[in-house]
Each structure stands twice: as C-alpha cells, then as structure tokens.
N, C-alpha and C positions, 0 to 999 in steps of 0.2 A: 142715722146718716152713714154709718161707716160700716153697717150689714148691707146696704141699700149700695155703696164704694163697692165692699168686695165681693157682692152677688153681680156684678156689673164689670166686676175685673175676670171672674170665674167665666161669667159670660162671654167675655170677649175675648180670651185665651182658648176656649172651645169654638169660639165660631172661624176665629185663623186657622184651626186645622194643622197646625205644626208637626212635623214629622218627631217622633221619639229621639232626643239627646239634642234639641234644637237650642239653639244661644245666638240672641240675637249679641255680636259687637264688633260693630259698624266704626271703621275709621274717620278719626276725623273728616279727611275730605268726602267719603260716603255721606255723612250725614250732612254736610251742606249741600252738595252736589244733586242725592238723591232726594233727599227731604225736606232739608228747608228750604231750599231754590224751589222745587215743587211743588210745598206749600204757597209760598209766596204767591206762586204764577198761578192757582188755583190747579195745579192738573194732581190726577189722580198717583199716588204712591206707591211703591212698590209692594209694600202691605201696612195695612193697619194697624200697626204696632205700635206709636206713640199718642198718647192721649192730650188733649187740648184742657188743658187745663190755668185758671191765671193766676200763677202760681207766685206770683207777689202779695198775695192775701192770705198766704198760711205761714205757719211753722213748717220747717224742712221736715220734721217727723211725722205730718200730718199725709204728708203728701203719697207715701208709697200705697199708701191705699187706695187711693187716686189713680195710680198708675194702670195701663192697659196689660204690662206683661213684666217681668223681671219679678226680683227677689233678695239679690244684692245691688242692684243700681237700676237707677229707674230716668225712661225720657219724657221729655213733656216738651209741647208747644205751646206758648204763652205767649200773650201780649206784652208791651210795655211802653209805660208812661213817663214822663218828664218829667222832672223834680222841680223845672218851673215853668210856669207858661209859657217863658219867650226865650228858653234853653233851650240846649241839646245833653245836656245830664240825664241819665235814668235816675228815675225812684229807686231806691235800693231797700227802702222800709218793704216788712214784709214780717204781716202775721204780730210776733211779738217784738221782733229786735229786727237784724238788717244785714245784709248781704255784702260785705267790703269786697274790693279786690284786691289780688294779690299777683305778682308779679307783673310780666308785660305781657300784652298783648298778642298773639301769636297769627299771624297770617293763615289761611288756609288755601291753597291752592288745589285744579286738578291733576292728576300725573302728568306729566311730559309739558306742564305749564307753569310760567313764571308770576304770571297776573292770579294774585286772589279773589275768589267769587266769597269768599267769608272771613272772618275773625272769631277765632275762638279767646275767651277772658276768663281767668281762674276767679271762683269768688269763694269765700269761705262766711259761713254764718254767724251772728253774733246776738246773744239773746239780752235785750235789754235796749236799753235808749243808747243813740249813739253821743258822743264817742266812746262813753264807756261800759260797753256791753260785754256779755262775759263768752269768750272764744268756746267753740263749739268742734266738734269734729266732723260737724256738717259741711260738706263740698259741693260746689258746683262747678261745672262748665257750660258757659253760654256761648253760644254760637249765632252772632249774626251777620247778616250779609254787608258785602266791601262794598263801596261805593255807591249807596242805597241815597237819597235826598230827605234828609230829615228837617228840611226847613219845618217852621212853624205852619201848623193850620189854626186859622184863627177858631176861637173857642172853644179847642180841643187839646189833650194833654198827651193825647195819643202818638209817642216815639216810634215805635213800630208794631204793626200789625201783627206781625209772629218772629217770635227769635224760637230757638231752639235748645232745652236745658238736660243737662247728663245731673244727675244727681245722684251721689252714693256718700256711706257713711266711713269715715277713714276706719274705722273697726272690724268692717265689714272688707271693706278693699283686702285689710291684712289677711280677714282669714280667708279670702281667694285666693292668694297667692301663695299661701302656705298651702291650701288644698293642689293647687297647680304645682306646686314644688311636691308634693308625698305624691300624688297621679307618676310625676315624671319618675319618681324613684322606683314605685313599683312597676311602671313597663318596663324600665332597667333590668329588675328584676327580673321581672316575666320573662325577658329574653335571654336571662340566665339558664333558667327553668330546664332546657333540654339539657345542657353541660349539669346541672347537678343532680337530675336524673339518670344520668350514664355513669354515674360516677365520678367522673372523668376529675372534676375538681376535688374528688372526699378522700380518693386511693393517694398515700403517703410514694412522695416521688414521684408522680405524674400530673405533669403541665402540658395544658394546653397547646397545640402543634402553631409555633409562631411562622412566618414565613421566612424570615429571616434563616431561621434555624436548617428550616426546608435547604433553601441554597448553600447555606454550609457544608452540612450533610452531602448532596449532589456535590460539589468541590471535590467535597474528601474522596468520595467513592473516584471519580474522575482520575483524580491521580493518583490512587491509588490502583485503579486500572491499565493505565497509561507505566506506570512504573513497572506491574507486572508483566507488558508488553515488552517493552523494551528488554526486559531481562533475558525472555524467551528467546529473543530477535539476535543477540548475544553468544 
C-alpha cells in the first residue's frame, strides 16, 4: 500500500510539471478562496496540488504519503462527519486517537473585505482514546467555509462534503525555520562577498565609505576653501 501511495505521489509531482525551486505556500485566504470555495462549487483548480484524501481514518503520520506534493507539510481535502446524527459537532476520532482543538477560531476573509468566505481551526493530535490520549506534535489547520448550512440530512452523518487540511509536524516546522533563518544569513553574506574580496574590510584602518562621513568631509573642505578666499580677498 505505501509503494503503491508513493509511486502515485512521484507520479503526480511529475505530471504538474513545476518549474525547478517551486514551494507551493498558499495563504490562508488563497486557500479558501482558491481551493476550497472551488472545490466546493465543483470548478476546476488552479493546479493539482492537493489530494482528496478522508483523512479522519488515519494516523497524522500515515498520511504524508498520501500527500500529492510537499515534504515538510502536506494539504488534503476531506470529508467530514458528525459525531451525532442530529448535531452539528465534527468527529474528531481519527485512525488511533483524535484530533482536539486548540485556541479560537480565526475568520478568513478576501483582501479589501470584511465578510469571511472561511474559518480556519488549529487542531493538534492525540494518540489514544479521549480524554486521555497522549499529546503529539502532530498539527493541523482546517479550513472550512463561513456560512455553509449544515442542517441535518436525514440518514446521513455527512457535515461537510470537503473542508480543507494543512498538516505538518511541529519538528519539522522548527527545522524550516531554522533552515529559512541560515538561507537569510548566508545571502547576508553573499552580499558581503564583494567588500571582502577588495579588501576593503581585512586592510587595518580602513572602513567602509559611510555617507554621513561623505558630508562631513565636503563641510570641511567648503570652509576651508571659503576661508582661503577670504584671506586672499584681504
């Protein structure tokens, strides 16, 4: 099954055709706006890049295999059910243990608008039977649409047809950002690169031309031109 995942993930990373240094990440409102409002509506997507997957039936580490594209954080469109018939609660079981949420709720809006077309909800995973499952460093962010009618359909369990999931590992997150923090250092550098090529930094006694310095200099010379004048003039 999981040769059968990543011959199907290889597959579909070569049939997008991505240009070399490609990263797909998509802002919150991108991804409701673009993606899951366009799912919803059945119309075609900008690309092919997240996979449909119904990802309340696995373990969070099952799943990047699963995935269409990515490698530290991965997206998926899934379904979601009702934790009871005649609610509006999601399931949150999933796989072995369950999905809690954590903080509030966050509005998603488009630019230059006030009304949200989505909600994004942090959830974090928890391995074992609830309540007392054991905390994990598995995250997610769900994304579903604002204002959607989730009355009950009689003999279906079916909350919504597709929400939208960011899934990454907080281990993983750190070591992006640490790689993003040493990237930024070294173009730092790089643009050093000419200055310690010329020397200019390594010869004892010479600094860098500030501009400040620039104008001083012009000052001095100024009056001391202006002084010479006068004396002549005398």
């Amino acid at each position: 099954m999981r040769m059968v995942m990543a011959r199907r993930r290889r597959d579909a990373e070569a049939e997008l055709n991505l240009p070399p240094g490609f990263r797909f990440h998509p802002t919150d409102e991108e991804l409701v706006v673009h993606y899951l409002c366009r799912k919803t509506a059945g119309l075609r997507l900008p690309v092919h890049i997240i996979a449909e997957v119904d990802l309340y039936k696995h373990d969070p580490w099952d799943l990047p295999e699963m995935a269409l594209f990515g490698h530290k954080e991965w997206y998926f469109f899934t379904p979601r059910d009702r934790k009871h018939p005649n609610g509006t609660r999601p399931n949150r079981a999933a796989g072995g243990g369950y999905w809690k949420a954590t903080g509030a709720d966050k509005p998603v809006a488009p630019p230059g608008s006030s009304r949200a077309v989505g909600i994004k909800k942090a959830l974090v995973f928890y391995h074992g039977k609830a309540p007392k499952g054991a905390k994990t460093d598995w995250i997610m962010h769900e994304y579903r649409l604002a204002d959607v009618d989730r009355s009950t359909n009689k003999g279906s369990l079916r909350l919504d047809d597709w929400v939208l999931c960011h899934l990454y590992h907080k281990k993983n997150i750190c070591e992006k950002m640490q790689q993003e923090k040493e990237a930024a250092a070294a173009s730092s550098r790089k643009d050093m690169d000419p200055l310690l090529e010329s020397g200019v930094l390594l010869q004892p006694g010479i600094h860098p031309f500030h501009p400040s310095q620039g104008l001083k200099e012009e000052s001095d010379w100024l009056m001391e031109f202006e002084s010479k004048w006068l004396s002549e003039q005398s």
